[in-house]
N, C-alpha and C positions, 0 to 999 in steps of 0.2 A: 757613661758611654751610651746607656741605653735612650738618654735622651736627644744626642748627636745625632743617634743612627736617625730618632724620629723626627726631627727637624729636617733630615735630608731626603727622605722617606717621601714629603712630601711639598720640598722646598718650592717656594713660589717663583715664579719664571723673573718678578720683579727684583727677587733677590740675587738669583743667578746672574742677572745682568748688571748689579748691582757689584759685585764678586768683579765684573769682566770690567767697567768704567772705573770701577775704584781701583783697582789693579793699575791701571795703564796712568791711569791721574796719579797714583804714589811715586810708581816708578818714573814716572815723568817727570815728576819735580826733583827727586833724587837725584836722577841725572843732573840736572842744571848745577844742585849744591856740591856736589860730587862726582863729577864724569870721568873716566877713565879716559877715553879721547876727545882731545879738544876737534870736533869735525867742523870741515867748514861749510858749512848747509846752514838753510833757513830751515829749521826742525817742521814746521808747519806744511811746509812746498814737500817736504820727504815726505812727513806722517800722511797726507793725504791716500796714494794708492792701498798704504799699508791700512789704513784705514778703511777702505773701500772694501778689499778681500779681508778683513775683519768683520765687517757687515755683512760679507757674503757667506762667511762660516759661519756665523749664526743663525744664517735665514736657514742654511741647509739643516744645521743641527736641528733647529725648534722642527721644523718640517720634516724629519726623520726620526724624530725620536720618539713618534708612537712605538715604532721596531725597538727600540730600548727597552720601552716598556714592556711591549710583548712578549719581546726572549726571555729580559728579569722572571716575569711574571712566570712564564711554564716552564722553567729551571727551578725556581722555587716547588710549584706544584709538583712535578716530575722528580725533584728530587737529585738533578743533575747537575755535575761540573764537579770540579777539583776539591772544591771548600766543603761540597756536600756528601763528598765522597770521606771522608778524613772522621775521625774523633769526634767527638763534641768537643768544640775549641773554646775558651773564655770569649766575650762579645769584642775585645780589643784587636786579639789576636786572630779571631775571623774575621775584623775587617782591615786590618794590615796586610795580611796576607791574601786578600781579596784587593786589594789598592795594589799591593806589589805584581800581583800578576795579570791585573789588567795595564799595570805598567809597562809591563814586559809585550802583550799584545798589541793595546793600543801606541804608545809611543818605539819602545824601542823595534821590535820585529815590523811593523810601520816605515819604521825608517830607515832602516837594513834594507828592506823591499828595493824601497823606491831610487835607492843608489845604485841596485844591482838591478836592475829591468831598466832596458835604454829607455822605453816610452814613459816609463814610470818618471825615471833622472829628468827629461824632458819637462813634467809637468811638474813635480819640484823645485824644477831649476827656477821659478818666481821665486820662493824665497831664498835661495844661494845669492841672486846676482842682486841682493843688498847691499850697497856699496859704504855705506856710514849702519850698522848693525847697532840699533838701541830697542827699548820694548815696545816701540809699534811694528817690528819686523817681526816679533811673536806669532802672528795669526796671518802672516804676511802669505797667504796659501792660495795658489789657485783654485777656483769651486770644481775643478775636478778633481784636484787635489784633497779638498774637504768631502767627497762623498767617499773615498779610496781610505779616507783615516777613518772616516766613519766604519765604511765596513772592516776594518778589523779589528775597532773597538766593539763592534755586534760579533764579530766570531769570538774574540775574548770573553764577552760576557756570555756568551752560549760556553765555552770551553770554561770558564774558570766556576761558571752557578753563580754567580753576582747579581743577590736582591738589588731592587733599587736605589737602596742607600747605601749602598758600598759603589754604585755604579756612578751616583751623583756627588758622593764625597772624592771618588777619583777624578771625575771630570773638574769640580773645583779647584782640586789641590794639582790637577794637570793645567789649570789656566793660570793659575797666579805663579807655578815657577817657570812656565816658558816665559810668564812678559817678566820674570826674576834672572832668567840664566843667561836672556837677552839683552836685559837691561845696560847701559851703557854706563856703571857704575863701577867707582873703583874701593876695593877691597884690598885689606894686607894682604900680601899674598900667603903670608902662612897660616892667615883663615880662611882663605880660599880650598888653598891646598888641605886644611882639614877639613871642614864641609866636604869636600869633594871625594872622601871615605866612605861617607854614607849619600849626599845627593848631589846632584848635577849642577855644579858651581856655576858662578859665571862666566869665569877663566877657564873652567875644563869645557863648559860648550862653546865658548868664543874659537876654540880649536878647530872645530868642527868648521867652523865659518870661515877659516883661510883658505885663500883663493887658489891651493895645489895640494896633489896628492903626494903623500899621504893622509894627510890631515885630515880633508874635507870626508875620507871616509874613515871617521873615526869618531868617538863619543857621540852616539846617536841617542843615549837616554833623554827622559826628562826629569821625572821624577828622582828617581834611584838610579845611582851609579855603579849597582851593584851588577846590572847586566852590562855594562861594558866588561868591565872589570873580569867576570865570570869570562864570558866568550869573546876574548883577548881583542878587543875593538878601542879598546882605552889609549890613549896617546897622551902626552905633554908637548905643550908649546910655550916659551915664555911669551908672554904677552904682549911685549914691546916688537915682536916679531909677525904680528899675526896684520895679516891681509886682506882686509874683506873683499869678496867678490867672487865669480868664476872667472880665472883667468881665458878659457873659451871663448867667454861671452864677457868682455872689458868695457865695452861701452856705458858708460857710467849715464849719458843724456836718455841711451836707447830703455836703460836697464832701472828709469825713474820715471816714465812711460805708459802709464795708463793702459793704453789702448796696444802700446808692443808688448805689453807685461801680460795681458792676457792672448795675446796672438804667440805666445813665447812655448809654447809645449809643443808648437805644431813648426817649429823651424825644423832647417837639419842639425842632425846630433852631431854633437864636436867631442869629442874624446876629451877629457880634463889630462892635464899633462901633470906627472909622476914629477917628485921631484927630482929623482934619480936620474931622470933623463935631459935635467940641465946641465 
């Protein structure tokens, strides 16, 4: 373990992006062997925008993440946060439970946010209004969106005391299971359904991604599906049911759009319709 933590400690930027292409190349070819939906798209004319705000989350992260560094750094010094505050913990289980609660920071309270704040819903709604959902819709985020996930991956790591290597083994293990829970691959369902006890299936977030409420506001983890679970946010959908998109915002041409897809957080707000009101 102690030689995990020092590989991450001071991981090279080349392997990190190594993590993020290999990621998307695995799950890319999976899909083709194994797709859950047969969609009708040229994969390549879709992967484009999603690719785009891919490169744009990166530029922002490497360009921010001096403040990564920083916070790590005088939480460590200072002696501050959740993990620093506790026991002396074995090295596995301080950085488990430093991974789970920047899980709960960065991805899920993240993502709770940004469905509950209109302007928030507004600039998330780039990646909702993916109409064919495989793993290049992963990183699929507006760069207003990526500075928003950033900072409260920095209040996390300020809140929870996350050395650098618990901060760089979350962020790894946060990029390869969103291009995994995204992925357009299919799964028995009853390894789905058990995976999805302990982390965020591909079928419990595909939930997420139907195009009416209730659903779309529900299973907002990435990692660990334990914070759904906890604060009753968890839902079921069969699979053969599920509808990508914002029904709001239907336009499938508008909504694979480059240049709409980032003019897209500054429309007006449409209220997503409940199911219960069909």
């Amino acid at each position: 373990m102690e030689t995990i933590f020092n590989y991450f400690e001071t991981i090279p930027s080349a392997h990190r992006s190594l993590i993020l292409v290999g990621g998307i190349t695995f799950f890319w070819i999976l899909e083709g062997a194994l797709p859950l939906f047969n969609f009708n798209y040229k994969k390549w004319k879709h992967a484009l925008p999603n690719l785009f705000f891919t490169a744009t989350t990166v530029v922002i992260n490497f360009t921010l993440a001096f403040l990564l560094l920083g916070t790590s750094d005088w939480v460590q010094i200072n002696n501050f946060g959740i993990i620093n505050w506790l026991p002396e913990l074995p090295l596995w289980l301080y950085g488990l439970l430093g991974v789970l609660l920047l899980d709960f920071f960065g991805a899920y309270l993240a993502h709770f946010t940004e469905h509950k704040i209109k302007p928030l819903w507004m600039i998330h709604l780039v990646h909702h209004s993916d109409h064919n959902v495989d793993t290049t819709t992963a990183n699929r985020h507006h760069p207003l969106e990526s500075i928003i996930r950033f900072v409260f991956t920095l209040f996390g790591v300020l809140i929870v005391g996350a050395p650098i290597a618990v901060v760089m083994i979350y962020q790894s293990l946060s990029l390869v299971f969103t291009q995994f829970n995204h992925a357009n691959i299919k799964m028995s369902k009853s390894l789905d359904k058990f995976l999805s006890y302990v982390i965020v299936s591909p079928d419990m977030h595909k939930v997420h991604h139907h195009n009416l409420l209730p659903y779309t506001d529900a299973n907002y983890g990435n990692i660990f599906s334990i914070w759904d679970r906890l604060f009753g946010t968890y839902m079921d959908l069969d699979r053969e049911k599920i509808v990508y998109g914002v029904d709001t915002f239907p336009d499938e041409k508008i909504n694979s759009s480059l240049k709409e897809l980032l003019k897209q957080p500054f429309q007006q707000y449409k209220k997503p319709t409940n199911l219960e009101d069909l």
